[in-house]
C-alpha positions in Angstrom: 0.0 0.0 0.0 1.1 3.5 -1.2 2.7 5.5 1.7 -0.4 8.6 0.3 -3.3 5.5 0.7 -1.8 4.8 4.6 -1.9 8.4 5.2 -5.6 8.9 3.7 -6.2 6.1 5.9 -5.4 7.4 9.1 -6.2 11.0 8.3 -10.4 9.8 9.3 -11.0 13.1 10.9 -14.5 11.1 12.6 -11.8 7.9 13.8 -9.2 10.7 15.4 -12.0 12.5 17.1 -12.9 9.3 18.9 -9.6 8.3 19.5 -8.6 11.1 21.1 -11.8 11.6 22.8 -11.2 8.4 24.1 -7.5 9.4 25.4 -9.0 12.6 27.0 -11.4 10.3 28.8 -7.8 8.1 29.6 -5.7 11.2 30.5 -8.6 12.3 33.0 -8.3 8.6 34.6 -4.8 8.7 34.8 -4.5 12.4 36.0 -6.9 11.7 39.1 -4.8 8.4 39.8 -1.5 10.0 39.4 -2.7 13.5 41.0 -4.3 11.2 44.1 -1.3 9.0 44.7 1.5 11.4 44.3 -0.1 14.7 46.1 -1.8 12.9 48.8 -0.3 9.9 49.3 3.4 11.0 48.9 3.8 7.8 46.1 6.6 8.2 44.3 5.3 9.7 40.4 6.9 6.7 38.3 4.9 4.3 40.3 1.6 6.5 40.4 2.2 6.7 36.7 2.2 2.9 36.1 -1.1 2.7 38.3 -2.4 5.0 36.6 -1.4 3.9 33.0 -2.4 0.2 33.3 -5.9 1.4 34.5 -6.5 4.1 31.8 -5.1 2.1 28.6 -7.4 -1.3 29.4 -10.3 1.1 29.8 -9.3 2.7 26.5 -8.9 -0.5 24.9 -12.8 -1.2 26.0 -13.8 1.8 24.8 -11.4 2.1 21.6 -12.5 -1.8 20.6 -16.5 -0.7 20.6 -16.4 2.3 19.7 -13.6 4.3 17.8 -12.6 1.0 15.7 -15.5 -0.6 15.9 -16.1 -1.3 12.5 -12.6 -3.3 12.0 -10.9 -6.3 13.7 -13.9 -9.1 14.1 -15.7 -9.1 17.8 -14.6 -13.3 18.5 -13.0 -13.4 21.6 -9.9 -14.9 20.8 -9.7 -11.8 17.9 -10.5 -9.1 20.8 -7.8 -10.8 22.8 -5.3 -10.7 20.2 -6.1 -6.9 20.3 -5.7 -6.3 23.6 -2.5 -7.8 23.8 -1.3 -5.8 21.0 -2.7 -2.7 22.3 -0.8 -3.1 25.6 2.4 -3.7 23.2 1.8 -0.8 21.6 1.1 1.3 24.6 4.4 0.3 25.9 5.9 1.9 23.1 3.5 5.5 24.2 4.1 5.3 27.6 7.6 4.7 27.4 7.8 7.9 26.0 5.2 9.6 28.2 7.6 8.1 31.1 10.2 9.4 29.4 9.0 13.0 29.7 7.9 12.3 33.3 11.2 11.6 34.0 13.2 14.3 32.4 10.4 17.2 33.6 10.2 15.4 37.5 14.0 14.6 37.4 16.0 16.6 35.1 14.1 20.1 35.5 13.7 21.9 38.5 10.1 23.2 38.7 7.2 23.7 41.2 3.5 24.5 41.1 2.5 24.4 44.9 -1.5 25.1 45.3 -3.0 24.6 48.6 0.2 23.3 50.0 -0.2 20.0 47.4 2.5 20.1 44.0 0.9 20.0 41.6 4.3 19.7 38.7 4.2 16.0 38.6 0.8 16.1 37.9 1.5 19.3 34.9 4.5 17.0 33.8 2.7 13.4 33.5 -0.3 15.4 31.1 2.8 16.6 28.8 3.9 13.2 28.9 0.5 12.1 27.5 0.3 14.6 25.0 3.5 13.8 23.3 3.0 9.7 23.3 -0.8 10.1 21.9 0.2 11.2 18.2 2.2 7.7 17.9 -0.4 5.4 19.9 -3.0 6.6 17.4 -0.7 5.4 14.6 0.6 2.4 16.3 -2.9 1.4 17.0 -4.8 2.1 14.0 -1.8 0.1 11.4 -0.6 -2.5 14.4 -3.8 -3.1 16.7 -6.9 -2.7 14.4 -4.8 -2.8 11.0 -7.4 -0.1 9.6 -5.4 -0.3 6.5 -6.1 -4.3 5.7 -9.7 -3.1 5.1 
């Protein structure tokens, strides 16, 4: 397939509205678990982040399976589990970079946004993490995951 047809492909302006409607819905998950463990219960952000990720990309999976790629990939069970699967490998791939920038912004850059005595950078840094891994999940997962380009 032409490197234009792959492009036309994932350029669905209705499929990337889902998608990342669905990640907003993820984000918001992952910011309350992430916000929760790391400003109140003093958990260190790397592991809030992985609480928070494993939670947030099976209930995108759910939702990304039934509704934002609903129309490709088959609904047998062993077919959704193949999915999944390749959904979490993919999201490795995302939210090694989304660690990534955790890491570098928690670690590497000195910054602080104190509100009501609770710091909230962690919190500032994990949603720029998010933002920079979602461009290549939503590739990852439309060729890889639901190969919407074997239609």
């Amino acid at each position: 397939m032409a490197i234009e047809s792959k492009l036309d492909i994932l350029i669905d302006h209705t499929r990337i509205s889902r998608f990342v409607s669905v990640g907003i819905v993820g984000a918001t998950i992952e910011t309350i678990i992430v916000a929760i463990l790391t400003g109140f219960l003093g958990i260190n952000p790397l592991v809030a982040k992985a609480v928070g990720a494993e939670t947030s990309i099976s209930t995108m999976f759910v939702v990304n399976d039934q509704w934002t790629f609903a129309n490709v990939g088959g609904s047998r069970l062993v077919l959704v589990v193949r999915r999944w699967i390749k959904s979490h490998a993919v999201r490795v791939v995302g939210l090694s970079v989304a660690f990534s920038v955790l890491y570098l912004l928690t670690s590497v850059v000195e910054f602080s946004i104190p509100v009501a005595g609770v710091e909230l950078w962690p919190t500032v840094a994990n949603l720029t993490g998010i933002g920079v891994g979602m461009s290549i999940n939503y590739i990852a997962e439309s060729l890889f995951t639901w190969q919407v380009d074997s239609k």
